[in-house]
MILOFI-540499 format. One record per residue (C-alpha): x, y, z; residue in three letters. Coordinates in steps of 0.25 Angstrom, whole numbers, plus 5000, padded with zeros to 4 digits. Example, Ala and Ser with C-alpha at 12.3 -4.5 7.8 and 13.67 -1.06 7.14 Angstrom:
<atoms>
504949825031ala505549965029ser
</atoms>
This chain:
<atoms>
504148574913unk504148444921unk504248444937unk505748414935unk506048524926unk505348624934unk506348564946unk507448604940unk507148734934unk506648774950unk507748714956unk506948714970unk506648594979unk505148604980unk505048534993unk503748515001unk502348554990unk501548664993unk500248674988unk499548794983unk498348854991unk497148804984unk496248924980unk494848904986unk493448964979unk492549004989unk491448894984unk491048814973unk490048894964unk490248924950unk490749074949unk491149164938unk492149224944unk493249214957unk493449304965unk494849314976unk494749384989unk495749474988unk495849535002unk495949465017unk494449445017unk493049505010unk491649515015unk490649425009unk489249495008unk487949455008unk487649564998unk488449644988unk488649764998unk489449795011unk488449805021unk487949665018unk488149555028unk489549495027unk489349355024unk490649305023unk492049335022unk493049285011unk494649295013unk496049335004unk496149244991unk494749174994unk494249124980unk492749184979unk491749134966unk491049254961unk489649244956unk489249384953unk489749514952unk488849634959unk488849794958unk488349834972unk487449954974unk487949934987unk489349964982unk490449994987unk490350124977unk491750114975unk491749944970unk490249884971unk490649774965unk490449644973unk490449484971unk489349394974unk490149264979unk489649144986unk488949184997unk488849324995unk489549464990unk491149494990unk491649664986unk492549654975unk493549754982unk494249614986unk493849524978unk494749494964unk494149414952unk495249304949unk495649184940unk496049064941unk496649044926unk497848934927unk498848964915unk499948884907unk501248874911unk502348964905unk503648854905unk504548964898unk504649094906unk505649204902unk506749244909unk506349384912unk504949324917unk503449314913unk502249394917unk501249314924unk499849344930unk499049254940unk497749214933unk497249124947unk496649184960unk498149174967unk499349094965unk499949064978unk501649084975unk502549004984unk504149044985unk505148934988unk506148955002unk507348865001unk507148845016unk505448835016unk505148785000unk504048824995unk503148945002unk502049015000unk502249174995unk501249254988unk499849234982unk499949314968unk498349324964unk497649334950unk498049454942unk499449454947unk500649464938unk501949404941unk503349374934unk503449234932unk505149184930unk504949034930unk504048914930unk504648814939unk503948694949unk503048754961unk503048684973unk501748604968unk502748544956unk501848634947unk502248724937unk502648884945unk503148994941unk504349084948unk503649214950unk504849334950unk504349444961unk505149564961unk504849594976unk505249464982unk506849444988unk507949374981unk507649254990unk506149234987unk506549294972unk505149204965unk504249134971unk503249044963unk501849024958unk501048914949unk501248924935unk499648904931unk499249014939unk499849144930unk499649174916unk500749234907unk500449384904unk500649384890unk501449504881unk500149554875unk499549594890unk500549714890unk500149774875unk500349924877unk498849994878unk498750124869unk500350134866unk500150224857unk499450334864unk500650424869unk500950414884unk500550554887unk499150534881unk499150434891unk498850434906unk498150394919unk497250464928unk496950414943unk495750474951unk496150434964unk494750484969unk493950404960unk494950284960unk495150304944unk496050284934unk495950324919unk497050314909unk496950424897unk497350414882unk497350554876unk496350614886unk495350484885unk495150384895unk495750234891unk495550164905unk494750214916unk494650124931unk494550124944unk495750084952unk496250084967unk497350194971unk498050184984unk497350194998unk497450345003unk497350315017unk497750185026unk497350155041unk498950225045unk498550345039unk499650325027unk499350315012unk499250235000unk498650344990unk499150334977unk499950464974unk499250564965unk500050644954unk500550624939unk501250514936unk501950424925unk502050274924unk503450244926unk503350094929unk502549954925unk502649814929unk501849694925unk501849644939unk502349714953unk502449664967unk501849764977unk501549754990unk502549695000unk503749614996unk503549525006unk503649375006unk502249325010unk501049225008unk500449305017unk498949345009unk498849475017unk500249545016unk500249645005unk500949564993unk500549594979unk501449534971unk501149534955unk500449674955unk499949684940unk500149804930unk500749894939unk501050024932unk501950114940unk501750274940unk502550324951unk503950284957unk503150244970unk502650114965unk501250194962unk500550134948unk499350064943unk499249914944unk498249784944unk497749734956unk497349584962unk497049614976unk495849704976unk494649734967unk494149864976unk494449974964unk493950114967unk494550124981unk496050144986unk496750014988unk498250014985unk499450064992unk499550194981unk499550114966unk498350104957unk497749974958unk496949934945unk496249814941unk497349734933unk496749744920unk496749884920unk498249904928unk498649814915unk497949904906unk498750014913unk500149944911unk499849934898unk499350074894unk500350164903unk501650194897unk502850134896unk502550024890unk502849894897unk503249764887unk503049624891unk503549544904unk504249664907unk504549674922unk504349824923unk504249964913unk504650104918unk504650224910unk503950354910unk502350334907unk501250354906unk500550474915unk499850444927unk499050554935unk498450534949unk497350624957unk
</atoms>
């Protein structure tokens, strides 16, 4: 599509141009890996253990190269892993391995949308206020998943696509993102695991006490990771446990917006749009799901859900029962047993 077409199809006035926040790596070696700081700020240390002298501070969405990965005998016993970056030593706990893959273009989305995953550090959205034109809104960071609806003309005259959230009002219904920076999930990612095992010689365990979780076939252990379950006592004296007692899998969706619903470029507020592989198994909003914002598993870090690393919460959606087809916004049945202690 050319600029004009894209006009056309938008059918909005772009206005004065905003440019994108330019992604920053922290210097110039040559790295391996990156690494996105994925809390207000973490402590950089002079050695690969918490007593060391603090050398350095680095904050939220700070791009790091990594040179090294190290198991600490200093641990922490829960998580010794740590980073060796420029300068000195980062904990993991905060600190998320990212991409930054660029991706073709889809021109021909369908009508009931398209599955899409964030393969950069962040991608910065911008909605469009027929008073204010373009602003900023949410940052949506490697990992995420979100239903595209249509490519249309950013407020750079690039290719963006329309980005369809279920948590936003009727007046902010889209907002959009750049095209380049999400890969198409494609129908093969959500091939049924093990469909032919029956669903009650299928279920999950989760040790609450030893942050554990290990999925069973017949009696025989099929996955078994650690994971983070909900934090059991806050500063106000109220809790985020995550409930124990048997359960089934009665909901699954691709992506889920958690967190506030709020309307915010604000990094701090707790947003967490495009949660991926979330697998419901109570009626609460309690399930298993990937995560992008921390990398601390073994301790209690969520409001009551199980977060997982993504491969495995995908792993998850694609083992419990119901089955969920293709680019389908959400499954609910009765499923697969799920029993927490």
């Amino acid at each position: 599509m050319n600029r004009r077409e894209f006009l056309t199809k938008s059918g909005i006035s772009l206005g004065a141009m905003i440019i994108t926040p330019q992604i920053k790596i922290s210097n110039l070696q040559k790295s391996d890996l990156t690494g996105r700081v994925a809390t207000t700020s973490v402590s950089v240390h002079s050695k690969p253990d918490d007593t060391s002298q603090i050398v350095g501070q680095k904050y939220r969405d700070e791009l790091l190269n990594i040179y090294e990965e190290v198991i600490s005998p200093h641990g922490p016993g829960y998580n010794p892993r740590w980073f060796r970056i420029w300068n000195g030593y980062v904990h993991s706990a905060h600190v998320m391995i990212v991409r930054n893959q660029l991706n073709e273009i889809l021109k021909n989305i369908p009508d009931t949308g398209q599955l899409v995953e964030v393969t950069v550090p962040y991608s910065q959205t911008f909605h469009f206020d027929k008073r204010k034109g373009w602003r900023p809104l949410y940052r949506l960071y490697d990992g995420s998943l979100h239903w595209i609806i249509a490519l249309e003309e950013g407020p750079d005259g690039q290719p963006w696509y329309r980005i369809r959230d279920e948590l936003i009002s009727s007046e902010y219904e889209n907002y959009f993102a750049p095209a380049e920076h999400y890969r198409i999930v494609q129908p093969q990612e959500y091939t049924p695991i093990s469909p032919d095992i029956p669903m009650e010689k299928k279920w999950i365990e989760v040790d609450l006490s030893t942050q554990r979780m290990i999925a069973f076939e017949d009696g025989k252990e099929v996955l078994k990771t650690t994971i983070s379950s909900g934090i059991p006592n806050r500063f106000n004296g109220s809790s985020w446990a995550t409930p124990k007692g048997t359960y089934n899998v009665y909901s699954k969706l691709p992506s889920k917006h958690m967190g506030e619903g709020t309307l915010t470029d604000d990094l701090e507020a707790y947003i967490l749009p495009g949660v991926p592989w979330v697998t419901f198994f109570t009626k609460n909003g309690i399930g298993f799901h990937g995560t992008y914002w921390h990398n601390n598993f073994g301790m209690t870090m969520s409001h009551g859900c199980i977060n997982m690393k993504t491969e495995e919460a995908k792993w998850v959606y694609r083992w419990t029962m119901p089955v969920a087809p293709p680019n389908k916004v959400e499954q609910v049945g009765y499923g697969t047993k799920v029993v927490v202690y």
